[in-house]
Structures are given as structure tokens and as C-alpha cells.
N, CA, C and O atoms as CSV, one atom per row, in Angstrom:
chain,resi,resn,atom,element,x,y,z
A,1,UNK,N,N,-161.467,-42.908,109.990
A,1,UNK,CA,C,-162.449,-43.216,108.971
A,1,UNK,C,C,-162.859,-41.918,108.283
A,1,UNK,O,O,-163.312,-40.986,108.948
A,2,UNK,N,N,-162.713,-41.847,107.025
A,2,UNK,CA,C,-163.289,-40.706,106.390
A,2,UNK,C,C,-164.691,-40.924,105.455
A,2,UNK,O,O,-164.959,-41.876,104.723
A,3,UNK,N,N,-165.374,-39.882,105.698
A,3,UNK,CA,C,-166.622,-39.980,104.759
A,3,UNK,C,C,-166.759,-39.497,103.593
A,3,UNK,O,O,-166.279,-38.363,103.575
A,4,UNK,N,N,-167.146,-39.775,102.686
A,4,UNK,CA,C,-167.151,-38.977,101.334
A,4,UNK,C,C,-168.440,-39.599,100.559
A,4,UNK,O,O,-168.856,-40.744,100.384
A,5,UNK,N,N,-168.753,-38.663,100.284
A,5,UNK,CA,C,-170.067,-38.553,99.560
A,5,UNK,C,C,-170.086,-38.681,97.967
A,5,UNK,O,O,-169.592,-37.868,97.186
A,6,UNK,N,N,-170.909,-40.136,97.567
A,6,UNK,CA,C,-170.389,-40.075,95.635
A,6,UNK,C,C,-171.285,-39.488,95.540
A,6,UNK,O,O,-172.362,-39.508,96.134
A,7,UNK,N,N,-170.707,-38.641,94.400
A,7,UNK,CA,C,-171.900,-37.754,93.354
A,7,UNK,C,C,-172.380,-38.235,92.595
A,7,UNK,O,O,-171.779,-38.512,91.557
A,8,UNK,N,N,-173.773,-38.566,92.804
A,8,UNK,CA,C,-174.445,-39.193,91.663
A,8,UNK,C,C,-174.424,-38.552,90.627
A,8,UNK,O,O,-174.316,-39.225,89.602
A,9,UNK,N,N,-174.530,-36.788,90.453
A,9,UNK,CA,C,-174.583,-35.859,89.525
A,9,UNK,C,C,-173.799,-35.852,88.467
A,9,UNK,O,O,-174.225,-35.434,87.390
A,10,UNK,N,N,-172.596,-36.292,88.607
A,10,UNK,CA,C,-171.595,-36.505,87.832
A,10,UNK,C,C,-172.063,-37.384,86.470
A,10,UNK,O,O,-172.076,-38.614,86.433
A,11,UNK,N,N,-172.480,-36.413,85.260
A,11,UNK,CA,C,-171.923,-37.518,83.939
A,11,UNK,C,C,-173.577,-38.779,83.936
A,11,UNK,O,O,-173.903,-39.649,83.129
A,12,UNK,N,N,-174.279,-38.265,85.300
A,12,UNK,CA,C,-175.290,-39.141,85.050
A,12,UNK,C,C,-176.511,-38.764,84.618
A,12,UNK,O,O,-176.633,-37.541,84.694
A,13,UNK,N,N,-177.565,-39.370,84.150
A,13,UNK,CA,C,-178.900,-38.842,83.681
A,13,UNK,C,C,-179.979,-40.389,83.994
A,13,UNK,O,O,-180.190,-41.601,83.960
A,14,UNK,N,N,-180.347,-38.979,84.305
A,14,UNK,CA,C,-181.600,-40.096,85.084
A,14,UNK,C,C,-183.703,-40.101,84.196
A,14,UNK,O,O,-184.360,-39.122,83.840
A,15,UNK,N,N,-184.004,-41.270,84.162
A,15,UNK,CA,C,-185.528,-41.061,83.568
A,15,UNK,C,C,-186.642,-40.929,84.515
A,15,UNK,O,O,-186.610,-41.552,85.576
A,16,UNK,N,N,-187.644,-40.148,84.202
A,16,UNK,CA,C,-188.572,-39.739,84.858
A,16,UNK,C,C,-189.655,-39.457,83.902
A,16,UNK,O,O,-189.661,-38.773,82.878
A,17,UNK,N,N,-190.647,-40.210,84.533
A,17,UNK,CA,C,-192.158,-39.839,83.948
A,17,UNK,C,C,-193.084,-39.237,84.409
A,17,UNK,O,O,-193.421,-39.277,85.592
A,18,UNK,N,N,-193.603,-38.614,83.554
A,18,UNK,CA,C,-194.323,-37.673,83.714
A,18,UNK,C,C,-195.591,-37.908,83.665
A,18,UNK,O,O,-195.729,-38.881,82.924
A,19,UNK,N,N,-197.066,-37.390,84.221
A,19,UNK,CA,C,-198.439,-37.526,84.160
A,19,UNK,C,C,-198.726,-35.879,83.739
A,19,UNK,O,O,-198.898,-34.912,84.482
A,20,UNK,N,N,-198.709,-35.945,82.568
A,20,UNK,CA,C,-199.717,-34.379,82.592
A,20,UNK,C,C,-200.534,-34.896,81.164
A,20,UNK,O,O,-200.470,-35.877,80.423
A,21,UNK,N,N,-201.398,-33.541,81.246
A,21,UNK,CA,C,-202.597,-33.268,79.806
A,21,UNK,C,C,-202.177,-32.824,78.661
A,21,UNK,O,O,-202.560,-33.061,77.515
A,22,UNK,N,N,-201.277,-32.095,79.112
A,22,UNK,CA,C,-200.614,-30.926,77.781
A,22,UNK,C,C,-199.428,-30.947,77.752
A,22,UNK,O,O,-198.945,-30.314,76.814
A,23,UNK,N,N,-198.641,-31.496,78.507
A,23,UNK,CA,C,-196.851,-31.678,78.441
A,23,UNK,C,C,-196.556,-30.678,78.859
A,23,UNK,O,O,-195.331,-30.711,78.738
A,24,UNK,N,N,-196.970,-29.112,79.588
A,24,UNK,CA,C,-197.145,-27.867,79.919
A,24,UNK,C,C,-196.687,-28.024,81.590
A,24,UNK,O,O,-195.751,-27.369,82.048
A,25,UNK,N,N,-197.462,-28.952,82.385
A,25,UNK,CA,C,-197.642,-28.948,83.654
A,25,UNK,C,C,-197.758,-30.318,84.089
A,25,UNK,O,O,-197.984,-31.143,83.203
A,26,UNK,N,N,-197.659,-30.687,85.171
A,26,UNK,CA,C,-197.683,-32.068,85.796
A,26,UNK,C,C,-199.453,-32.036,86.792
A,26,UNK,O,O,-199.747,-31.356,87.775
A,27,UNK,N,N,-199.999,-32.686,86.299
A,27,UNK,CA,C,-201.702,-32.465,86.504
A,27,UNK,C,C,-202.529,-32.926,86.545
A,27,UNK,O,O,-203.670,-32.466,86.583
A,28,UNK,N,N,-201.879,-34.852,86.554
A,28,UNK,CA,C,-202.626,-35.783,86.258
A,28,UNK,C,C,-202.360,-36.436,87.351
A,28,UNK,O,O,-201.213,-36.581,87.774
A,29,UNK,N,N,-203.779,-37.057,88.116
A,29,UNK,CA,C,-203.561,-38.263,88.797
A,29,UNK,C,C,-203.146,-39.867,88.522
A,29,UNK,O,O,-203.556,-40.737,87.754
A,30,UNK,N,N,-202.476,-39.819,89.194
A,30,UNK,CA,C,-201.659,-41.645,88.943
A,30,UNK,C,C,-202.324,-42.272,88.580
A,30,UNK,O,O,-201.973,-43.022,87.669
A,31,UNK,N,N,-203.696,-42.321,89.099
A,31,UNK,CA,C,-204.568,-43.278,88.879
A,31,UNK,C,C,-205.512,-43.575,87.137
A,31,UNK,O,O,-205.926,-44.609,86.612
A,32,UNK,N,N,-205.545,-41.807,86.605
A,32,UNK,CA,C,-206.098,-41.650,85.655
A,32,UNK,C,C,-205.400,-41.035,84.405
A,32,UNK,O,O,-205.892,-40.521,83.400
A,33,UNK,N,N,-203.790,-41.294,84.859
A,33,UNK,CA,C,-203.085,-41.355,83.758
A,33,UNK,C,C,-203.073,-42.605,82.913
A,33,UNK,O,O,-202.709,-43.752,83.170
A,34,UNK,N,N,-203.717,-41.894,81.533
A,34,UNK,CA,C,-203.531,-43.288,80.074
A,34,UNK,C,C,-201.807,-42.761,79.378
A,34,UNK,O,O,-201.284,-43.566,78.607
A,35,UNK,N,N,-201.189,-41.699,79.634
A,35,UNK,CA,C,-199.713,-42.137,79.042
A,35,UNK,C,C,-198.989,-41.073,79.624
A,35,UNK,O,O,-199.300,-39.893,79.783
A,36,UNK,N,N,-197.703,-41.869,79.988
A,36,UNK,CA,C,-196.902,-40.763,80.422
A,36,UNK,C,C,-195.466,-39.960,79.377
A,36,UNK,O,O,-194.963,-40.414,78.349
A,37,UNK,N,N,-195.260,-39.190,79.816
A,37,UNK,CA,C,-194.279,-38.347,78.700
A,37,UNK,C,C,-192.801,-39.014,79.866
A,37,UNK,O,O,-192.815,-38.911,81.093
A,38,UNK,N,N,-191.655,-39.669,79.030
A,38,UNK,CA,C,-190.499,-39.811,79.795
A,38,UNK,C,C,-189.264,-38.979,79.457
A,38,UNK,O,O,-189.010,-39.082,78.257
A,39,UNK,N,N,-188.590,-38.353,79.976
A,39,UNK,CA,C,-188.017,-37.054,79.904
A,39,UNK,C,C,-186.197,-38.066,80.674
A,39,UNK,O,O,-186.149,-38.577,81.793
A,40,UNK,N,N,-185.204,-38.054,79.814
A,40,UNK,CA,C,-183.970,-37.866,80.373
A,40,UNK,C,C,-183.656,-36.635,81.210
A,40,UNK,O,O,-183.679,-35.522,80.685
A,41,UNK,N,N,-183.339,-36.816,82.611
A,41,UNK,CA,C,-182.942,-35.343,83.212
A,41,UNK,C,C,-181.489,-35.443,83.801
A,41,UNK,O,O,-181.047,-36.540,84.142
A,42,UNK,N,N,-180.572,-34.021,83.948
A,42,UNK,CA,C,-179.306,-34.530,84.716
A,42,UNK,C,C,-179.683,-32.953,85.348
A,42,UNK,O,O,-180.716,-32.351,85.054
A,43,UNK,N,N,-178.597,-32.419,86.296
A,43,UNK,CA,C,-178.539,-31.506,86.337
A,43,UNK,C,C,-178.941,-30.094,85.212
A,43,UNK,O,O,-179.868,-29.384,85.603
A,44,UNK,N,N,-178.641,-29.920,84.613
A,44,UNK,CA,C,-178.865,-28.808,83.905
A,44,UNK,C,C,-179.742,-29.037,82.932
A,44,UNK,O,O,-179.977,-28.064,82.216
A,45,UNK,N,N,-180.379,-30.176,82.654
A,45,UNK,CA,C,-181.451,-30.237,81.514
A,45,UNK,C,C,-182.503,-31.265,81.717
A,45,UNK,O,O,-182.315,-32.256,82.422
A,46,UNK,N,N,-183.841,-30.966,80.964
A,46,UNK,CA,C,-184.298,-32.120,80.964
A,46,UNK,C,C,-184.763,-32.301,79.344
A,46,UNK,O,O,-185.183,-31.374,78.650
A,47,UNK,N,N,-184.581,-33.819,78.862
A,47,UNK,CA,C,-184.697,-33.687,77.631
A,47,UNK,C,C,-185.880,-35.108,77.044
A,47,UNK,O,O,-185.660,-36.279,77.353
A,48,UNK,N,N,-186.882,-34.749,76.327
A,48,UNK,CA,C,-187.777,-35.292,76.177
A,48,UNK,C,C,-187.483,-36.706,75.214
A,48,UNK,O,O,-186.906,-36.650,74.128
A,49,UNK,N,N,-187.930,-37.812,75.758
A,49,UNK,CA,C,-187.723,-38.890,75.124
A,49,UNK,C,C,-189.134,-39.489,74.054
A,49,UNK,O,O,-189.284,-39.536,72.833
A,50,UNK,N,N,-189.948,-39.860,75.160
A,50,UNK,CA,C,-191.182,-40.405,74.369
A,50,UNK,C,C,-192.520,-40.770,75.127
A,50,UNK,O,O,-192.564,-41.023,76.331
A,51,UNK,N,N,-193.705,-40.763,74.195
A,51,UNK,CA,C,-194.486,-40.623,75.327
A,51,UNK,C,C,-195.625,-42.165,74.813
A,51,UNK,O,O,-196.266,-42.580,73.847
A,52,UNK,N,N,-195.249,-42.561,76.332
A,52,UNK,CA,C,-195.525,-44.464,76.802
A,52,UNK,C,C,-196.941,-44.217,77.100
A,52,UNK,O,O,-197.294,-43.509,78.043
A,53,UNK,N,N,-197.825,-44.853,76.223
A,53,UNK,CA,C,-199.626,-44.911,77.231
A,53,UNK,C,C,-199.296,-46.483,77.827
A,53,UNK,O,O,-198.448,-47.358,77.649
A,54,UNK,N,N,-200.703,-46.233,78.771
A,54,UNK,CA,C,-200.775,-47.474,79.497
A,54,UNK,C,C,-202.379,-47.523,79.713
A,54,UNK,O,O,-203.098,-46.742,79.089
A,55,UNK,N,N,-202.874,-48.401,80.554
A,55,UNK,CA,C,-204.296,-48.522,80.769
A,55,UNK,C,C,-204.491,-47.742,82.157
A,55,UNK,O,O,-203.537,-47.853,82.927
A,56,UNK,N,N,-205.379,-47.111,82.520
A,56,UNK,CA,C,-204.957,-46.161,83.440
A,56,UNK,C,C,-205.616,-47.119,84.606
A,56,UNK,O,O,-206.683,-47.725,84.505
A,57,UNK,N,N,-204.817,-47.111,85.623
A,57,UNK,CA,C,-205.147,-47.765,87.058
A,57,UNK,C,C,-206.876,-47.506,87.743
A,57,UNK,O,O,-207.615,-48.384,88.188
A,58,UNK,N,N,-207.152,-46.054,87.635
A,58,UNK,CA,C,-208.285,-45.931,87.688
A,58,UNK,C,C,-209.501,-46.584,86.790
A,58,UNK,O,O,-209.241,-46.020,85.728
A,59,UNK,N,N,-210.394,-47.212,86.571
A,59,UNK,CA,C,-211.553,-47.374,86.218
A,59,UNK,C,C,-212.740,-46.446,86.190
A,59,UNK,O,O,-213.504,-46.290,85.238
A,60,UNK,N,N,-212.787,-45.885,87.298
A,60,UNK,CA,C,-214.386,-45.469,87.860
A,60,UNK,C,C,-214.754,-46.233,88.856
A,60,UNK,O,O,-215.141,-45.473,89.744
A,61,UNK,N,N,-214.850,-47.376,89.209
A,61,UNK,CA,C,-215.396,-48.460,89.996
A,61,UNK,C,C,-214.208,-48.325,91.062
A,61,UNK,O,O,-213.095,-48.147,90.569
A,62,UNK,N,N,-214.300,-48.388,92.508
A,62,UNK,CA,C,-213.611,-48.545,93.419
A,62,UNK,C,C,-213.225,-49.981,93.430
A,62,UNK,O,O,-212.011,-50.181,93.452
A,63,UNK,N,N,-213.792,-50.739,93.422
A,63,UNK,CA,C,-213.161,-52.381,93.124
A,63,UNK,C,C,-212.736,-52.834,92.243
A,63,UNK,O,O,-212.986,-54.030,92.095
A,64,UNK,N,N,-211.960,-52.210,91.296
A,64,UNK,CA,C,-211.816,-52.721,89.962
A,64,UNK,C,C,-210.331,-51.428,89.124
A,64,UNK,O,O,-210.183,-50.664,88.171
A,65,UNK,N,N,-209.493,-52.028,90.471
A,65,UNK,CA,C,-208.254,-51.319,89.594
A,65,UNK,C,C,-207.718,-52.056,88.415
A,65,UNK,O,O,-207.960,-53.229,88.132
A,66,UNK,N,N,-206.862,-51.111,87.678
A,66,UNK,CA,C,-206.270,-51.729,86.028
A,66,UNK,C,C,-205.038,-52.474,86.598
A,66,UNK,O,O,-204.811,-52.437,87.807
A,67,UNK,N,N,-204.437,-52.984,85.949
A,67,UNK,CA,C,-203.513,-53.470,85.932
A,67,UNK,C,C,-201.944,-52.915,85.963
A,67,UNK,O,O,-201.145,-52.595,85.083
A,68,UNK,N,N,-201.896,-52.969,87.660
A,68,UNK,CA,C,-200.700,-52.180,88.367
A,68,UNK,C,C,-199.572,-52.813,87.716
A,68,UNK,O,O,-198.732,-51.986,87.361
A,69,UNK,N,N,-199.298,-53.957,87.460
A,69,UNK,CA,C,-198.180,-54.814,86.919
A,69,UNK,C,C,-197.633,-53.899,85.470
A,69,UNK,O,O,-196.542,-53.331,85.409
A,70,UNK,N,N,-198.493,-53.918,84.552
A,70,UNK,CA,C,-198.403,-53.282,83.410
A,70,UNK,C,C,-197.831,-51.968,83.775
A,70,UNK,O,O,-196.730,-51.611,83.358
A,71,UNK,N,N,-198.522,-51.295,84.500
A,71,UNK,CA,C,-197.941,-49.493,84.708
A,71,UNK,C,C,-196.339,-50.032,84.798
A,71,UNK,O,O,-195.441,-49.958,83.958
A,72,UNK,N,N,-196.351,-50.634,86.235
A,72,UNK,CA,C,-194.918,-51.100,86.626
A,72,UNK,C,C,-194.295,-51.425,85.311
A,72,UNK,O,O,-193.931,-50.311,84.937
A,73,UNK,N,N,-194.031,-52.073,84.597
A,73,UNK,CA,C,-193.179,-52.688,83.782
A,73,UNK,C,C,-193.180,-51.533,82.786
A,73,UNK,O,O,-192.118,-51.215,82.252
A,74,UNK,N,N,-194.384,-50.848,82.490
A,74,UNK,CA,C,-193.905,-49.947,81.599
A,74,UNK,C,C,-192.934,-48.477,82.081
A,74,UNK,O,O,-192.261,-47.670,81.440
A,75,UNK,N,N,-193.204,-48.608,83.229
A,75,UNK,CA,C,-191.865,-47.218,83.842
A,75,UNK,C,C,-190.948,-48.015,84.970
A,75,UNK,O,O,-190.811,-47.582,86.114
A,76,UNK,N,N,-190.160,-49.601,84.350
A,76,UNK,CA,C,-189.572,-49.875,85.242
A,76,UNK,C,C,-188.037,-49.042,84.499
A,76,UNK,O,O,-187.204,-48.888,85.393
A,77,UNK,N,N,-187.711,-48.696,83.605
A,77,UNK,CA,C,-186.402,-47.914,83.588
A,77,UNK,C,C,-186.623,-46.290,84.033
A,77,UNK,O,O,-185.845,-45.416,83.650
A,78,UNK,N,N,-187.452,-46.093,84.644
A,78,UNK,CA,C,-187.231,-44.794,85.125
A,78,UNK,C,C,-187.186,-44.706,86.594
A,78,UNK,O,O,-187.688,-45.678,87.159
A,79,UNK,N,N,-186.642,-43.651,87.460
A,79,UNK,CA,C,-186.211,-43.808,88.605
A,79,UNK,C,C,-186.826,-42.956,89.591
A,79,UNK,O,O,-186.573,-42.785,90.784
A,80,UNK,N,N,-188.175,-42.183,88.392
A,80,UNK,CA,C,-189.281,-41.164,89.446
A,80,UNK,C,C,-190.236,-40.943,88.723
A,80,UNK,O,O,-189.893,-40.807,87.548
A,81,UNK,N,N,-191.478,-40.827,88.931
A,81,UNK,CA,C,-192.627,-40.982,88.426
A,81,UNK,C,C,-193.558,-39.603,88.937
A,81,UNK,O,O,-194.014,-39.602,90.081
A,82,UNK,N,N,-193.788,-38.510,88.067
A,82,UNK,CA,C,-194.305,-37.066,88.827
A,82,UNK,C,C,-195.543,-37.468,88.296
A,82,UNK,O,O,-195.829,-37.854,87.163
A,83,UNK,N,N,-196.222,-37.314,89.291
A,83,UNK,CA,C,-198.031,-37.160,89.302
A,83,UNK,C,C,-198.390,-36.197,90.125
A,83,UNK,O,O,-197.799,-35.973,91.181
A,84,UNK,N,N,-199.774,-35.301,89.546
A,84,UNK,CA,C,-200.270,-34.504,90.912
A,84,UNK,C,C,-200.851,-35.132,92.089
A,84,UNK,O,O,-201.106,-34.614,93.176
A,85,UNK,N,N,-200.992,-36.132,91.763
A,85,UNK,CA,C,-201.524,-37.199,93.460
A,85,UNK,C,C,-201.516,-38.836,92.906
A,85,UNK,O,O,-201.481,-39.249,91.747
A,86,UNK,N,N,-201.548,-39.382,93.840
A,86,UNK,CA,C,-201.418,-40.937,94.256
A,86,UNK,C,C,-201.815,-41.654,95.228
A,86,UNK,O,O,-201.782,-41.111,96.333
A,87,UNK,N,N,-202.262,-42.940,95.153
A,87,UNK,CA,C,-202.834,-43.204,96.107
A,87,UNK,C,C,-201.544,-44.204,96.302
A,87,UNK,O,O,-200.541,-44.583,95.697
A,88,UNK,N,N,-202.518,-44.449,98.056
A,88,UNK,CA,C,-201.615,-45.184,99.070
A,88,UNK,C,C,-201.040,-46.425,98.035
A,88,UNK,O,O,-199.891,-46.330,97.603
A,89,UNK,N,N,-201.672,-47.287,97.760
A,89,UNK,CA,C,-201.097,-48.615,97.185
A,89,UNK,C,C,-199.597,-49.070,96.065
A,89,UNK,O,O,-198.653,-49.857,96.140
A,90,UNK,N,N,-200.340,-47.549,94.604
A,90,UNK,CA,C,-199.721,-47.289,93.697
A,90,UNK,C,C,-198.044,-46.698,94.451
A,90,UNK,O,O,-196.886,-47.060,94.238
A,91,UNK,N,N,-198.564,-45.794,95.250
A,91,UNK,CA,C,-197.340,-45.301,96.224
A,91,UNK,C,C,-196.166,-46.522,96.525
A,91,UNK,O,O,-195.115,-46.758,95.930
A,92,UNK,N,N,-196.865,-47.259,97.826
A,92,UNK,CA,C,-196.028,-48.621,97.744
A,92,UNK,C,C,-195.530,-49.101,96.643
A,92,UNK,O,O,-194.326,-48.925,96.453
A,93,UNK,N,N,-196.146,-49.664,95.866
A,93,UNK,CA,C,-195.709,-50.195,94.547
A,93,UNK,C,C,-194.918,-49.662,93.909
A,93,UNK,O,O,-193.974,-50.273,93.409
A,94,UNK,N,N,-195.134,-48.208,93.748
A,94,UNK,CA,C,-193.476,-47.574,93.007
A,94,UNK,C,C,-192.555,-48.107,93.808
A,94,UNK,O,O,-191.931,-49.135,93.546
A,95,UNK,N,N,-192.428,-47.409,94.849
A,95,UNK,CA,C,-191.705,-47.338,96.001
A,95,UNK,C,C,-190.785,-48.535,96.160
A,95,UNK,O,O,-189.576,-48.305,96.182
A,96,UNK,N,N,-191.215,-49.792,96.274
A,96,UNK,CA,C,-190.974,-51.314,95.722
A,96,UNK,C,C,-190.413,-51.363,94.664
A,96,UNK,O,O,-189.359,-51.999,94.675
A,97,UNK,N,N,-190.682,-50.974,93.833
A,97,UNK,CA,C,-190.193,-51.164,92.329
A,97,UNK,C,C,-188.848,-50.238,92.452
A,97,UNK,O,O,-188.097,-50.580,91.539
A,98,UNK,N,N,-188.439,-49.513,92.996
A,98,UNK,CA,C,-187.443,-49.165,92.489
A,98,UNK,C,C,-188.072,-47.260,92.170
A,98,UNK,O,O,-187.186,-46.410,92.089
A,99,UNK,N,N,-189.043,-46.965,92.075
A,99,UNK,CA,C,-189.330,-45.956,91.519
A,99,UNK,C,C,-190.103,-44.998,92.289
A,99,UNK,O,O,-191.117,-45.293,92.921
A,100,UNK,N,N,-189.364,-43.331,92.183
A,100,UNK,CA,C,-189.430,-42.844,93.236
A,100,UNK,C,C,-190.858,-41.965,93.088
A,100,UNK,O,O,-190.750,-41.092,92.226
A,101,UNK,N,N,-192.128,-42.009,93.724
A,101,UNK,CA,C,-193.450,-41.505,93.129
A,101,UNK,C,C,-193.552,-40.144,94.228
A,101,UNK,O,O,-193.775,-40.149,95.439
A,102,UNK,N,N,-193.306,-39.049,93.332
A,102,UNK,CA,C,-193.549,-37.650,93.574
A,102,UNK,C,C,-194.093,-36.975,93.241
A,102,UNK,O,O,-193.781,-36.439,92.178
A,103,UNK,N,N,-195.346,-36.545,94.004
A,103,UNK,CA,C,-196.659,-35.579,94.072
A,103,UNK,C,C,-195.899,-34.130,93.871
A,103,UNK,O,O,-194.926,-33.672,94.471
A,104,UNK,N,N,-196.746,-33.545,92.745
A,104,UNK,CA,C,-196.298,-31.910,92.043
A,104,UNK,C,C,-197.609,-30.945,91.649
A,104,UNK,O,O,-198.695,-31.369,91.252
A,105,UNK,N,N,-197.392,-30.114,91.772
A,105,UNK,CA,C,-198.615,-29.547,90.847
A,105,UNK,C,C,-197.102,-28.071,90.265
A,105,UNK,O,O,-196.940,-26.965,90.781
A,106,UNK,N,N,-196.360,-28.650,89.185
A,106,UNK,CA,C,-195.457,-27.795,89.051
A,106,UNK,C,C,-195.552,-27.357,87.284
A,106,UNK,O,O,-196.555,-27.725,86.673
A,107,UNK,N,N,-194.858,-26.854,86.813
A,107,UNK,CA,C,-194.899,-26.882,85.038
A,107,UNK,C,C,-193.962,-28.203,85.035
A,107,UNK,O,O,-193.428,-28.565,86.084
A,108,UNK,N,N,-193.822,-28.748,84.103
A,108,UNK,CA,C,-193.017,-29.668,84.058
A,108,UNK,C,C,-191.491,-29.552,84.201
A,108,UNK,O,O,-190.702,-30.046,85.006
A,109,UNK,N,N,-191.318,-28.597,82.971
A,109,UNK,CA,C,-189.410,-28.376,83.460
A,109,UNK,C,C,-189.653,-28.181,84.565
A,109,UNK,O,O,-189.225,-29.154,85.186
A,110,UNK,N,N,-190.009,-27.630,85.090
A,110,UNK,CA,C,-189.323,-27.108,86.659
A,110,UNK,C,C,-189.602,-28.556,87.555
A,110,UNK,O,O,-188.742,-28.916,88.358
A,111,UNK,N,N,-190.727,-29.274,87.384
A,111,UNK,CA,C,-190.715,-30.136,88.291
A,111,UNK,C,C,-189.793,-31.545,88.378
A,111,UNK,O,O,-189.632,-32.280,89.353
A,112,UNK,N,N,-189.118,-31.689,86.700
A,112,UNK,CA,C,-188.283,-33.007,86.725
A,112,UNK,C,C,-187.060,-32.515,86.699
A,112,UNK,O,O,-186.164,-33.305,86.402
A,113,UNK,N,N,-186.700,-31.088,87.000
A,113,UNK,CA,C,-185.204,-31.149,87.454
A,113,UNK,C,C,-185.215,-30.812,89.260
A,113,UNK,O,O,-184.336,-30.837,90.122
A,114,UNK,N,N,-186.252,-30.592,89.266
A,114,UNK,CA,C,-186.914,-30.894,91.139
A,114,UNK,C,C,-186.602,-32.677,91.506
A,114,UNK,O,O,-185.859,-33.163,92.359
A,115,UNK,N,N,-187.500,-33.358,90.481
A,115,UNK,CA,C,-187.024,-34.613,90.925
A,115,UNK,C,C,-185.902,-35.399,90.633
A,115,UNK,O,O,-185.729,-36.594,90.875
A,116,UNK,N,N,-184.980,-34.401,89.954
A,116,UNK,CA,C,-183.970,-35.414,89.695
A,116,UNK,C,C,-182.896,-34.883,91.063
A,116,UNK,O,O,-182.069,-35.655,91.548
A,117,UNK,N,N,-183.056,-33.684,91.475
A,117,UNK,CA,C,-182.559,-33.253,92.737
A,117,UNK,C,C,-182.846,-33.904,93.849
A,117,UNK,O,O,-182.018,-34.110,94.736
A,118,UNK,N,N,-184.377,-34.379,93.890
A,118,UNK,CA,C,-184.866,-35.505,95.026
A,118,UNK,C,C,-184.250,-36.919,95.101
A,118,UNK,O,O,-183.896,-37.517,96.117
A,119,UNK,N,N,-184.198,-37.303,93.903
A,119,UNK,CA,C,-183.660,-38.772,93.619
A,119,UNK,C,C,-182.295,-38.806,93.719
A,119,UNK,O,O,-181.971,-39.534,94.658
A,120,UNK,N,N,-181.424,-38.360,93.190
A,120,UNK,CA,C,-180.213,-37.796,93.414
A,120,UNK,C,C,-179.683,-37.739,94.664
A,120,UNK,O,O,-178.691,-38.463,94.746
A,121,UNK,N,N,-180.051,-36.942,96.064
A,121,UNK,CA,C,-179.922,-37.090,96.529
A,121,UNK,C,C,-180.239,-37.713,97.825
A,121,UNK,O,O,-180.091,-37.239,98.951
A,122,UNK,N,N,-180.755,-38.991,97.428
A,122,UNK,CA,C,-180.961,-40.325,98.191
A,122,UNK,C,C,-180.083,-40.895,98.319
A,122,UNK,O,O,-179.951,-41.707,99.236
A,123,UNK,N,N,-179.124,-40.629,97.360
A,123,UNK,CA,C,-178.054,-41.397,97.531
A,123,UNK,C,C,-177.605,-41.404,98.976
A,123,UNK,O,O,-177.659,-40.412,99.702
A,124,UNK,N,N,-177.037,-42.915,99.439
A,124,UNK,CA,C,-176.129,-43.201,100.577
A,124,UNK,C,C,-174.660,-42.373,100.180
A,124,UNK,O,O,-174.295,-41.915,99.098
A,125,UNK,N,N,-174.031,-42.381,101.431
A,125,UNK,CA,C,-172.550,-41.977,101.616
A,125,UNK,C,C,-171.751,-42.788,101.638
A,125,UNK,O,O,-171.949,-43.624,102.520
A,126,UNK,N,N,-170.733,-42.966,100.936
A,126,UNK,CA,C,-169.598,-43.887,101.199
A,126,UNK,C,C,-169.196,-43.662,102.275
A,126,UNK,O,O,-169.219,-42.526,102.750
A,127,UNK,N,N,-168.662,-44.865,103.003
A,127,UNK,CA,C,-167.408,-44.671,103.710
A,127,UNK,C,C,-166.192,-45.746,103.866
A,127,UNK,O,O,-166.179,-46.964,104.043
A,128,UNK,N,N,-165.128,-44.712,103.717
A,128,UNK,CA,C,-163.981,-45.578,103.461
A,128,UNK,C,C,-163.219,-45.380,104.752
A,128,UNK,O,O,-163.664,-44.647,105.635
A,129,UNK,N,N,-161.900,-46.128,104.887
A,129,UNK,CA,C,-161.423,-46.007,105.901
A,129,UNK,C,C,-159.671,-45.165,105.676
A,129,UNK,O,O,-158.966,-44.934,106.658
């Protein structure tokens, strides 16, 4: 049996959203992000697409989150979601969805070719025989 490992890297590009203030740094909590910036990344680049608001999950009121469904659907084509923090729930819920939620306090380039290195290599291993 031999193992071999597909490269996701190959020829692919992956989306990732971003939570920051200034498009400078990643700095916003999950909860009190109103829009995120979505950035195509592959290996060697990351390249800016467009920037999606939403209603931000936070309120103020501890009983009275926004509407997690909406966030979801609005970053269901992306495959990682950089915030400087998150809570437990929102966590799950990416996580579920398909979408990989990674805590940063980085500049941005540097942090979505960080996560496309994280996501990337999640990948499973083939194995053939």
C-alpha cells in the first residue's frame, strides 16, 4: 500500500474572510463584526475580492444574539473566517458549516496566507494500493 499525499496547493485558491477596522490588521471580534473583507488566497498571494457587511452577532445584550444563519450564508463560499476572537457557539457553527474560524491578532497579509497554510493542510491523505 502506498501513501501519497494530494496537494491541495496545486492551481488552487481558496476564500477567506476577514474581520478587521482598517483592512491593515485582523482586530475584530466575531461577534462585533458588521462586514467582512473576502480575500482569494493560494500560496503566494492574497488577492482582495469584496467587502460583505452583515448584522453583527453581537448586540450588547447577552440574550439577544443577531442572526447566526445570515453570517453563515453570507461566508458560506469561503473556507476560513480570521477574527481576533470568537466565541464558543459561533466557533461550532463555523466549524459545522464547513468554515474554518481562526483567532489572529496578525496584519492581514500575513495572516490569510497563515490561513490558507492552516486550511490547506487539513487535507486527508490518499491512499492507494
Amino acid at each position: 500500500m502506498v501513501q501519497t499525499t494530494v496537494n491541495p496547493k496545486q492551481a488552487q485558491k481558496w476564500r477567506v474572510a476577514v474581520a478587521s477596522k482598517t483592512g491593515k490588521l485582523v482586530d475584530v471580534h466575531f461577534g462585533h463584526a458588521s462586514s467582512f473583507d473576502i480575500y482569494d488566497v493560494d500560496e503566494e498571494q492574497a488577492e482582495f475580492i469584496e467587502k460583505r457587511h452583515v448584522n453583527p452577532y453581537c448586540h450588547g445584550a447577552e440574550n439577544t444574539p443577531g442572526d447566526l444563519d445570515e453570517i453563515l450564508q453570507t461566508l458560506a463560499d469561503c473556507q476560513a473566517v480570521l477574527v481576533s476572537r470568537i466565541g464558543i457557539g459561533p466557533d461550532d457553527r463555523l466549524n459545522a458549516a464547513g468554515i474554518a474560524p481562526i483567532q489572529t491578532y496578525e496584519t492581514v497579509e500575513t495572516a490569510v496566507l497563515e490561513a490558507w497554510e492552516t486550511v490547506t493542510s487539513r487535507q486527508s491523505p490518499v491512499t492507494s494500493d
